[in-house]
BAKE-144317 format. One record per residue: x, y, z of N, C-alpha, C, O, CB in turn. Coordinates in steps of 0.1 Angstrom, whole numbers. Glycine has a CB too. Example, Ala and Ser with C-alpha at 12.3 -4.5 7.8 and 13.67 -1.06 7.14 Angstrom:
# BAKE-144317
<<132, -57, 78>, <123, -45, 78>, <132, -33, 78>, <142, -33, 85>, <113, -45, 90>>
<<128, -22, 71>, <137, -11, 71>, <129, 0, 79>, <134, 11, 80>, <141, -6, 57>>
//
This chain:
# BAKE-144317
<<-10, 37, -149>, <3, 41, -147>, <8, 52, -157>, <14, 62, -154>, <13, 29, -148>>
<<4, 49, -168>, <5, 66, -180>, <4, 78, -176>, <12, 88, -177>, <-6, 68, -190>>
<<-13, 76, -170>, <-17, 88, -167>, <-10, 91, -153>, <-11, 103, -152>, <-33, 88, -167>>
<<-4, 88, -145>, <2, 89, -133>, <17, 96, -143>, <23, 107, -143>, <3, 72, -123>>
<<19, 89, -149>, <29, 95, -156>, <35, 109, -163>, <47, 114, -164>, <27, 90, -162>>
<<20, 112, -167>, <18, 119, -176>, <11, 133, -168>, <8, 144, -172>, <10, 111, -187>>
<<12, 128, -156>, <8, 140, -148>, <20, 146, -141>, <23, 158, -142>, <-2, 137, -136>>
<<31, 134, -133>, <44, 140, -130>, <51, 146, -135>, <60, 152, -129>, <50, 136, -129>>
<<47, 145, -152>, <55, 154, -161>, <53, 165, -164>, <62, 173, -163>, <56, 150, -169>>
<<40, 168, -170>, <32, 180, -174>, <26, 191, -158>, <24, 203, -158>, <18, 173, -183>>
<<27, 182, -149>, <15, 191, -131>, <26, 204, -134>, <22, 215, -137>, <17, 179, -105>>
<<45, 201, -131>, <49, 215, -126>, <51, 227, -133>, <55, 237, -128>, <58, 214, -121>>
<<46, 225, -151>, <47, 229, -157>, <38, 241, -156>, <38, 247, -167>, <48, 221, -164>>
<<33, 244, -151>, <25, 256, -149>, <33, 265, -138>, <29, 276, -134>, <9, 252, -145>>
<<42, 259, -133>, <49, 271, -123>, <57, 278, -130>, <59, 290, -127>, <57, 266, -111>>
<<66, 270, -146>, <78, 275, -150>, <78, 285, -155>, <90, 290, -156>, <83, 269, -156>>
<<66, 293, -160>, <61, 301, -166>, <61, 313, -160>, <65, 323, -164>, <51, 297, -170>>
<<54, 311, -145>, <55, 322, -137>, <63, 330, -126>, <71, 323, -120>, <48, 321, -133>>
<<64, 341, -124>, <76, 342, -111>, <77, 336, -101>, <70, 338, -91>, <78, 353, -103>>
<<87, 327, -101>, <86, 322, -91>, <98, 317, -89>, <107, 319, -97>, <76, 314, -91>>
<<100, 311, -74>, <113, 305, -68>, <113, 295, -63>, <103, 291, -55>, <119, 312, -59>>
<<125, 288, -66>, <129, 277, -63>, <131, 274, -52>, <140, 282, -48>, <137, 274, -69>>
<<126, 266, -41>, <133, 266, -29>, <136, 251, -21>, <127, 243, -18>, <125, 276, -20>>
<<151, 247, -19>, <159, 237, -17>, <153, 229, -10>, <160, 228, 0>, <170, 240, -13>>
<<142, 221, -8>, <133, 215, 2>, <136, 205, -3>, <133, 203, -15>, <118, 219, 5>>
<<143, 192, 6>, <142, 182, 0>, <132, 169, 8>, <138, 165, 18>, <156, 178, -4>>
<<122, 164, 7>, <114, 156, 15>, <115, 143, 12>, <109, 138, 2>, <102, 159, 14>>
<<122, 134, 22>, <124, 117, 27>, <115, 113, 33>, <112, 120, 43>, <134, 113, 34>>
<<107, 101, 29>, <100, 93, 38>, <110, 80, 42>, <120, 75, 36>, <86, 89, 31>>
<<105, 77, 54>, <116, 64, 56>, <126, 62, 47>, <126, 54, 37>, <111, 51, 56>>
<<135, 71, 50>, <145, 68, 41>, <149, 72, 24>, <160, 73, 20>, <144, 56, 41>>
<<137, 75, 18>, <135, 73, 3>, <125, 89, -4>, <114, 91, 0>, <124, 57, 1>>
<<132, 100, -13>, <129, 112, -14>, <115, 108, -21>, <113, 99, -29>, <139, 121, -21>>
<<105, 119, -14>, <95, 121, -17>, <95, 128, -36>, <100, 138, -39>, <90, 129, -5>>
<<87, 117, -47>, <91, 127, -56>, <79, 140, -62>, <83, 151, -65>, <96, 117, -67>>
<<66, 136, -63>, <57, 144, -66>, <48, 140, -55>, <46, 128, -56>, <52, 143, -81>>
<<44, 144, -48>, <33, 142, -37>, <19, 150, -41>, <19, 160, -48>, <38, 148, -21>>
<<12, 145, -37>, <-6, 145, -39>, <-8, 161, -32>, <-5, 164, -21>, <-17, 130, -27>>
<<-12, 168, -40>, <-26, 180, -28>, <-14, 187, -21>, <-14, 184, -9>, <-40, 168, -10>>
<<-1, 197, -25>, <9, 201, -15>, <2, 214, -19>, <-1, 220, -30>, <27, 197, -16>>
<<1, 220, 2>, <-4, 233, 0>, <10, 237, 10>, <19, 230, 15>, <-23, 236, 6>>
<<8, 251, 10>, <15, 261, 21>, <5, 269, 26>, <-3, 274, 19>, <26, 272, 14>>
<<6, 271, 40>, <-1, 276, 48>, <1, 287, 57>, <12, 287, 61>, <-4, 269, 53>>
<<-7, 298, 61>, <0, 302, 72>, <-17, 300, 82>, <-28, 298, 78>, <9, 320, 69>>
<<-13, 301, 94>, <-23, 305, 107>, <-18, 313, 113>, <-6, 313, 116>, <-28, 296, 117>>
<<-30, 325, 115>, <-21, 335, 121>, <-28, 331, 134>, <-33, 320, 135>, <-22, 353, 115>>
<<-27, 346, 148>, <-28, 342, 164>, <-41, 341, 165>, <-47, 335, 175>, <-23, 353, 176>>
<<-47, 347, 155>, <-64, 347, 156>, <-73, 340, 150>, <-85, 342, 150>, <-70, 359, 152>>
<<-66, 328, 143>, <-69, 316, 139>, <-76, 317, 125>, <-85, 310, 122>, <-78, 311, 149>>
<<-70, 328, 114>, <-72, 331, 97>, <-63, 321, 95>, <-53, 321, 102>, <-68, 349, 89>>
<<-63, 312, 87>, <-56, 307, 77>, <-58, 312, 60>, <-68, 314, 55>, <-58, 293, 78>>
<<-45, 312, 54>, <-44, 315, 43>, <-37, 304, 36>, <-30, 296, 43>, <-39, 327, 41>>
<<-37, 302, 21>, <-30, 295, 16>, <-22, 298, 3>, <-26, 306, -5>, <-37, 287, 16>>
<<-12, 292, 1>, <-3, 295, -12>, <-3, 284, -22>, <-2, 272, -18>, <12, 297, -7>>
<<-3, 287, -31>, <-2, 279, -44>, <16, 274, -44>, <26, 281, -45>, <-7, 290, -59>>
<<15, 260, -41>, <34, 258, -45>, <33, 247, -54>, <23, 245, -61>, <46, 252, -29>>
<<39, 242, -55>, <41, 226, -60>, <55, 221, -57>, <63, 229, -59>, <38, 224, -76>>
<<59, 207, -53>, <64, 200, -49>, <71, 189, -57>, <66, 178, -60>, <59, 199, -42>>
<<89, 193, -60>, <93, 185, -75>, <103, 180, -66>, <106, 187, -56>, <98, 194, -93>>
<<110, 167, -68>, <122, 165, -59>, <136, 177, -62>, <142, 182, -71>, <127, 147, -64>>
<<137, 178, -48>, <141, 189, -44>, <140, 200, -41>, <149, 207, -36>, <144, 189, -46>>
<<129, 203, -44>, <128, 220, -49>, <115, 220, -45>, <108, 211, -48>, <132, 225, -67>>
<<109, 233, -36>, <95, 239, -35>, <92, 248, -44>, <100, 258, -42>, <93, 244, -23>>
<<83, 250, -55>, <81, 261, -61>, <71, 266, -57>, <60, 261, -55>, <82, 260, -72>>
<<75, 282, -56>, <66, 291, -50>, <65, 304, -56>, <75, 311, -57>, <70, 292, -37>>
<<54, 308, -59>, <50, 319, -68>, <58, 334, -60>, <53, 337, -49>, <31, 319, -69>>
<<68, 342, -64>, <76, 352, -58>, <63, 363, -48>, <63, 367, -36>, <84, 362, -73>>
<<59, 364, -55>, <47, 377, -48>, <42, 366, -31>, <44, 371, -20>, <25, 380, -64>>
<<39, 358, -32>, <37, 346, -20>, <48, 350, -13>, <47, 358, -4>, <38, 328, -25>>
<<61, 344, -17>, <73, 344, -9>, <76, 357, -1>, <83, 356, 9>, <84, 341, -18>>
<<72, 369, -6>, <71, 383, -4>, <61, 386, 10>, <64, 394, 19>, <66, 390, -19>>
<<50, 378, 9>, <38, 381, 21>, <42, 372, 29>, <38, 375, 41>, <21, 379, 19>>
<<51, 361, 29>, <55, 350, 42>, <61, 353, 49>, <61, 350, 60>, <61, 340, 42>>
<<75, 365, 41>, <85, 371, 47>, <84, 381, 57>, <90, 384, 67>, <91, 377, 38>>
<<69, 386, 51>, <62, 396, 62>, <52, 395, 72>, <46, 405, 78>, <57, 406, 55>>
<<50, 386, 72>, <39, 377, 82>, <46, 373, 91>, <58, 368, 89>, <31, 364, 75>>
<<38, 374, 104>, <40, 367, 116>, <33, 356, 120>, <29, 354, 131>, <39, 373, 125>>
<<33, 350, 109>, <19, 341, 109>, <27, 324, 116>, <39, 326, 117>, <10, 340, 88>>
<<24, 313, 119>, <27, 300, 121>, <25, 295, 106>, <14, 295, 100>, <17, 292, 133>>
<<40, 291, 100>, <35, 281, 87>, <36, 267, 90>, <41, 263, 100>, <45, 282, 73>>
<<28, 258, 77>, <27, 247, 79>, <31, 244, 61>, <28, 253, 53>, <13, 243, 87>>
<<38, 230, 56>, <33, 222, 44>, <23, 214, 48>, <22, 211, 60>, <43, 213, 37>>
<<15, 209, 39>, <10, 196, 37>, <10, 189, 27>, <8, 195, 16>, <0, 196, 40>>
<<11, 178, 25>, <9, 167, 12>, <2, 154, 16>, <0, 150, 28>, <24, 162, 5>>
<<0, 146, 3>, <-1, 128, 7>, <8, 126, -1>, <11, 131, -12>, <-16, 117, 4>>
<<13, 116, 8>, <24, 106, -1>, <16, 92, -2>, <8, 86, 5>, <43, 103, 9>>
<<21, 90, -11>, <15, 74, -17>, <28, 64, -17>, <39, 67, -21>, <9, 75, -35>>
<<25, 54, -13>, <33, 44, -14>, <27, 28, -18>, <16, 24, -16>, <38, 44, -1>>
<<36, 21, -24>, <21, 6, -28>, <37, 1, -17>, <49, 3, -17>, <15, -6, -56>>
<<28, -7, -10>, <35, -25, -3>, <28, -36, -8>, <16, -36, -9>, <34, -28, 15>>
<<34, -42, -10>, <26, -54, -16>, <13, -52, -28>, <3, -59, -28>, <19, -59, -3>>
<<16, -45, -36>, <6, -41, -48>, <-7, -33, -41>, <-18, -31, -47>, <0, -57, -57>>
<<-3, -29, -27>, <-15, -22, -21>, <-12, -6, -20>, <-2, -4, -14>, <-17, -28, -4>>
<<-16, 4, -24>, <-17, 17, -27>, <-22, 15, -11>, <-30, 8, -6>, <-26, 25, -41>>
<<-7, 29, -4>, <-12, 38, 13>, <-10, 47, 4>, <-3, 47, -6>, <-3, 38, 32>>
<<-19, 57, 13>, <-14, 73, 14>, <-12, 79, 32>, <-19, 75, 41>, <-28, 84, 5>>
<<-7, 85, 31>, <-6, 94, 43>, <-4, 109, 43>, <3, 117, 36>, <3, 90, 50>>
<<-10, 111, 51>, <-13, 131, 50>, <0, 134, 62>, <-1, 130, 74>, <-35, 140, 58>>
<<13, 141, 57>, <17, 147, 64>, <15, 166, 66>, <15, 175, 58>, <27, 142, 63>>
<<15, 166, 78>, <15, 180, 81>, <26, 182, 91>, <26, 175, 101>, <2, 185, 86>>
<<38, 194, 87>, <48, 196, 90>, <49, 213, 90>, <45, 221, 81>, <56, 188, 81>>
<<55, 218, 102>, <58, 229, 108>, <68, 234, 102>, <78, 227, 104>, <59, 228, 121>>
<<71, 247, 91>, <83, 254, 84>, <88, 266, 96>, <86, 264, 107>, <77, 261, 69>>
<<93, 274, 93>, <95, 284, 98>, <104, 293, 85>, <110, 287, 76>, <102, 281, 111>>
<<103, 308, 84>, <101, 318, 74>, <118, 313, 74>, <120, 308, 63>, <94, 335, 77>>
<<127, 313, 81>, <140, 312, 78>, <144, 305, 71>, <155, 307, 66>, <146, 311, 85>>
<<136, 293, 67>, <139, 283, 59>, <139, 287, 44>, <146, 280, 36>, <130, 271, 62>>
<<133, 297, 40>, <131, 301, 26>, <144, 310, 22>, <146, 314, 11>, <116, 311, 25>>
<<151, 311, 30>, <165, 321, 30>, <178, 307, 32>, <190, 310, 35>, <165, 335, 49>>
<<174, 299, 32>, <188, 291, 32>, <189, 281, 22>, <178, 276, 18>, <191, 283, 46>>
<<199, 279, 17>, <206, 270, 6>, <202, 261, 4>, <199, 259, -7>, <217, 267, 5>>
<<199, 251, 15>, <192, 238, 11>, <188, 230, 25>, <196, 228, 35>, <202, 229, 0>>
<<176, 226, 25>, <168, 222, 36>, <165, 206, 36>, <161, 203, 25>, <155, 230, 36>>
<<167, 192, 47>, <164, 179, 44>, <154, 179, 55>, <155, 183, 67>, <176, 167, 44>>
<<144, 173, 50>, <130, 172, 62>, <128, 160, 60>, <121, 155, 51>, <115, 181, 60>>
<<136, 149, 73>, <132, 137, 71>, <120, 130, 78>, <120, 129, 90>, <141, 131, 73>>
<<113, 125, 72>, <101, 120, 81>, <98, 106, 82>, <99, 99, 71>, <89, 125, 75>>
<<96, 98, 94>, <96, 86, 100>, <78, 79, 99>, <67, 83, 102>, <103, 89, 117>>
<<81, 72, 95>, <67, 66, 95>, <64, 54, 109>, <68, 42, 109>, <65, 56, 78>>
<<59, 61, 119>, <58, 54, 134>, <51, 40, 131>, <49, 35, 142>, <49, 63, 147>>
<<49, 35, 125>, <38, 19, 122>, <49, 10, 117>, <49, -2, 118>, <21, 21, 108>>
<<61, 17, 110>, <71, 4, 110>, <84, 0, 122>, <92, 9, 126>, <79, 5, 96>>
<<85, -10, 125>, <93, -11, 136>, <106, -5, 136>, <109, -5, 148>, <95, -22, 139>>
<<114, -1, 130>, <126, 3, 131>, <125, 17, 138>, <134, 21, 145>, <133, 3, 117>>
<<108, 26, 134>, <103, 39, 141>, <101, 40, 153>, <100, 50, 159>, <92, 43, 136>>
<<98, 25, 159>, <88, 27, 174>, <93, 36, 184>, <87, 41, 194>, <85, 14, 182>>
<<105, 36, 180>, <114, 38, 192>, <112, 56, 192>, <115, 63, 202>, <133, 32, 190>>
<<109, 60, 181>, <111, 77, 181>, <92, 83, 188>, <80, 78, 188>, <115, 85, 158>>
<<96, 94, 193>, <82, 101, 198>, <76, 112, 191>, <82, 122, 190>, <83, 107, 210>>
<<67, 112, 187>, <59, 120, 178>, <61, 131, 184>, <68, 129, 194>, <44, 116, 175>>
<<58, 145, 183>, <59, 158, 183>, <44, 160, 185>, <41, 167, 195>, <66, 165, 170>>
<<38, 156, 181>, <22, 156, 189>, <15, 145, 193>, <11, 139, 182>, <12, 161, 182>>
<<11, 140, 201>, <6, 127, 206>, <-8, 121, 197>, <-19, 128, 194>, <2, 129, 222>>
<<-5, 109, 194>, <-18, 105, 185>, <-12, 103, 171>, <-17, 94, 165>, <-30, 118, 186>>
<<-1, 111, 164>, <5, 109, 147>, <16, 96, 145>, <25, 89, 147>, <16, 127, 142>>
<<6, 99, 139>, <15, 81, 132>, <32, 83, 124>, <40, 74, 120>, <1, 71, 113>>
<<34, 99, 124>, <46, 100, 118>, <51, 113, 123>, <43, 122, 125>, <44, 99, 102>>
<<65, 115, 124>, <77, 121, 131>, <83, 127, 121>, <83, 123, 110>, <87, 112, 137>>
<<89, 139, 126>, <100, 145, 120>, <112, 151, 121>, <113, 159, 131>, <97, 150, 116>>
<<123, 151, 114>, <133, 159, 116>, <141, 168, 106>, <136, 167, 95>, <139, 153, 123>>
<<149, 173, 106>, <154, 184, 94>, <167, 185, 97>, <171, 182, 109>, <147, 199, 92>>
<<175, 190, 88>, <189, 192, 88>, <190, 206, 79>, <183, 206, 69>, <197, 179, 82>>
<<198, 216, 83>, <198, 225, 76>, <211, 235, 81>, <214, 235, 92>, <184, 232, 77>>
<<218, 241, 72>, <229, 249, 65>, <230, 252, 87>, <237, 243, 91>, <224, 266, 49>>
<<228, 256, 91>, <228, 261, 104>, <229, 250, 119>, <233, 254, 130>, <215, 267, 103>>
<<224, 238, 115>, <222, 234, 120>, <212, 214, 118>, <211, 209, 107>, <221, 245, 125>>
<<208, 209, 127>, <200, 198, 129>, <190, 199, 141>, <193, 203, 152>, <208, 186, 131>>
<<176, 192, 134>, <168, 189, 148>, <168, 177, 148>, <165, 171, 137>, <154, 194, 151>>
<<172, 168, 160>, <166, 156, 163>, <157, 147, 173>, <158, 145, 185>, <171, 153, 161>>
<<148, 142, 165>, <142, 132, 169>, <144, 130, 186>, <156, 132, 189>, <147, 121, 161>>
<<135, 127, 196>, <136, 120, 210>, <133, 108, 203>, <125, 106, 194>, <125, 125, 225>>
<<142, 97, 210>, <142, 85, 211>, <136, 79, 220>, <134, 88, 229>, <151, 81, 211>>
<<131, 66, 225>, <127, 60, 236>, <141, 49, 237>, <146, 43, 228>, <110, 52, 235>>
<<144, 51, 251>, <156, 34, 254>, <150, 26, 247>, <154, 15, 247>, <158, 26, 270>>
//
């Protein structure tokens, strides 16, 4: 538990140093803000199937992202994605789960962004429909502009 500790504290410490920007991303799992998550990359795929990746890291609330990055996303027509694992213990049992979640460049231009995500395996979820068939977890967002939500099942 130290060393878990001792990593949340010291991991984002290597961004503070460099140019970089803050950006208002705030990430809920059922309910509860994601605070340091496992392995968070930024992605793009472009039409011809190159992927690239960005160095960010992921502190509650805030995406940090190296400025020169933020500069080639702006100018890319590329499809972005995040990814992370979130960890959770139930019952003294450590899950993780890999989400992968669809951004779009506009999001890096607005004040503050909520990306809530549903974990489909507990019942209060069943009722919502994944965005791709087969994922055990859902999403939706709220932002300065607007909300997406969720399809429900009756």
């Amino acid at each position: 538990m130290l060393r878990i500790a001792f990593l949340m504290a010291f991991l984002p410490i290597r961004f503070y140093g460099q140019d970089n920007n803050r950006v208002n991303f705030t990430f809920l799992a059922n309910g509860l803000v994601i605070g340091y998550p496992a392995q968070p990359k930024l992605y793009s795929i472009s039409k011809d199937g190159k992927t690239e990746f960005y160095d960010i890291n992921i502190i509650p609330g805030d995406v940090l992202i190296n400025q020169e990055d933020l500069k080639k996303i702006a100018n890319a027509e590329d499809s972005l994605f995040v990814s992370f694992l979130n960890y959770t213990y139930i019952k003294q049992t450590q899950e993780s789960q890999l989400y992968k979640i669809r951004i779009y460049k506009k999001w890096f231009t607005y004040s503050w962004l909520v990306i809530k995500i549903y974990d489909l395996k507990k019942k209060e979820n069943r009722k919502i429909i994944p965005a791709h068939p087969g994922d055990q977890y859902a999403y939706d967002y709220d932002t300065p502009d607007g909300s997406a939500v969720l399809i429900r099942k009756k």
